[in-house]
BABAMAR-513881 format. One record per residue (C-alpha): residue in one letter; x, z negated, y. Coordinates in steps of 0.02 Angstrom, whole numbers, padded with zeros to 5 digits, always signed. Each point is the difference from the previous one (the first is absolute). Layout:
// residues N
AXZY
...
***
This chain:
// residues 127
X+00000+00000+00000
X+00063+00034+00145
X+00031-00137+00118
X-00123+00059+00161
X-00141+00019-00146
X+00050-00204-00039
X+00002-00036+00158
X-00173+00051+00032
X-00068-00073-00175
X+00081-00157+00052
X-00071+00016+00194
X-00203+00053-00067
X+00036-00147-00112
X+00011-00117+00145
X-00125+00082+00101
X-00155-00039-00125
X+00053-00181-00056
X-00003-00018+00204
X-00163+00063-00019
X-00042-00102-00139
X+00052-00155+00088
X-00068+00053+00145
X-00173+00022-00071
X+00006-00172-00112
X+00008-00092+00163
X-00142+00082+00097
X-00108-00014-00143
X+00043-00181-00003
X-00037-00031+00170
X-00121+00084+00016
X-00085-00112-00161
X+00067-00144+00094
X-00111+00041+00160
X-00138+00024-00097
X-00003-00159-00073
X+00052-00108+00144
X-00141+00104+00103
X-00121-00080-00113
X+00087-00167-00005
X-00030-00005+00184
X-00169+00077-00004
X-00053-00166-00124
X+00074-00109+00118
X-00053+00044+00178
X-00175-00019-00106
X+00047-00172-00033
X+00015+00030-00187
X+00174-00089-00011
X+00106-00123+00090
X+00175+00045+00093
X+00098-00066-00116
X-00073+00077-00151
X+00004+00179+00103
X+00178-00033+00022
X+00019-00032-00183
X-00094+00150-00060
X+00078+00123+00117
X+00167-00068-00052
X-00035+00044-00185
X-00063+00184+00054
X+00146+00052+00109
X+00180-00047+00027
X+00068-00092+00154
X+00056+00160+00082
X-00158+00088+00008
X-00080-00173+00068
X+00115-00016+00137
X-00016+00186+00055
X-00127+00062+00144
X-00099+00077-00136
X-00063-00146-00056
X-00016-00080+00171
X-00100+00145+00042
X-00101+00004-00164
X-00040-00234+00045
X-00042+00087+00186
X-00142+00132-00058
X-00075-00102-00104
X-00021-00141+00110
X-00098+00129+00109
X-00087+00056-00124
X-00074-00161-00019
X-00016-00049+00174
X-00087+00197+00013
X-00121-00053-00145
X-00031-00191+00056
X-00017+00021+00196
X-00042+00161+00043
X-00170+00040+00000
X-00070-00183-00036
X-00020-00156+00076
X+00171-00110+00000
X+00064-00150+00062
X+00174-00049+00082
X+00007-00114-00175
X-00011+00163-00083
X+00123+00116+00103
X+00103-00175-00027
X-00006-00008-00181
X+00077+00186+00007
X+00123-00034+00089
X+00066-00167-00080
X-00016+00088-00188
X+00121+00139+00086
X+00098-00122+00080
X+00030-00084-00187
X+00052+00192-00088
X+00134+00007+00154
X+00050-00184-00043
X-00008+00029-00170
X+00124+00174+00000
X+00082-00025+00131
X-00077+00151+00106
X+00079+00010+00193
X-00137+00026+00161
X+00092+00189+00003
X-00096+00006+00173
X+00067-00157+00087
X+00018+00010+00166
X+00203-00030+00010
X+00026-00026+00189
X+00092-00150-00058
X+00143+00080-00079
X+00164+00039+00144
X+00002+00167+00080
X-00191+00020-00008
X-00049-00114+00132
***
C-alpha cells in the first residue's frame, strides 16, 4: 500500500470515531435535558422537594452538564412555564407569585446556578 493511501485510511479512520464520539455525547445530552426538563417540570408543580430534585437530577446527568448554561436555562423555562400556567390568566396572590419564586430560589441554592443578569456596577472599572 502505498503510504498516501495509509495515510488517508488512517486520517477517514479518525474522522468517523470523531464522529462517533461526537454523536455519543449529543445523544447523551440531549437524553440528559430531557430528563432533567421533566425533573423540573415535577417540581415547579410541587411534586418533589429541593433536595430530592437535586438528588434525582444528579443521578440523570453528570456534574458538567449541571453546571453548564444549558441546564440553567432548561431550571429558567420551566420556572416560567409554571409561573405562565399558575398566574397568567387566573386569579393569584403575592403568596402565590411568592411560592414561585422561593421554589426557584431553592433549584439555584440547590445547583449552584449564578443571577447571569446581575446588575455588576459593583465590580472596578464599571462604576
Amino acid at each position: 500500500m502505498e503510504r498516501g493511501a495509509a495515510v488517508s485510511v488512517v486520517f477517514g479512520l479518525v474522522v468517523v470515531a470523531a464522529a462517533v464520539v461526537f454523536l455519543a455525547v449529543r445523544f447523551s445530552r440531549l437524553r440528559a435535558g430531557r430528563v432533567l426538563s421533566e425533573l423540573l417540570a415535577e417540581y415547579f408543580r410541587g411534586g418533589m422537594p429541593a433536595g430530592q430534585l437535586g438528588r434525582r437530577a444528579r443521578e440523570a446527568a453528570g456534574r458538567g452538564f449541571i453546571g453548564s448554561p444549558e441546564f440553567q436555562s432548561l431550571a429558567v423555562a420551566a420556572f416560567q412555564r409554571a409561573a405562565n400556567e399558575r398566574l397568567i390568566g387566573k386569579p393569584h396572590t403575592i403568596k402565590d407569585e411568592a411560592e414561585l419564586l422561593g421554589m426557584l430560589a431553592a433549584v439555584k441554592a440547590e445547583f449552584g446556578l449564578p443571577d447571569r443578569y446581575q446588575i455588576e456596577g459593583w465590580r472596578a472599572g464599571r462604576e
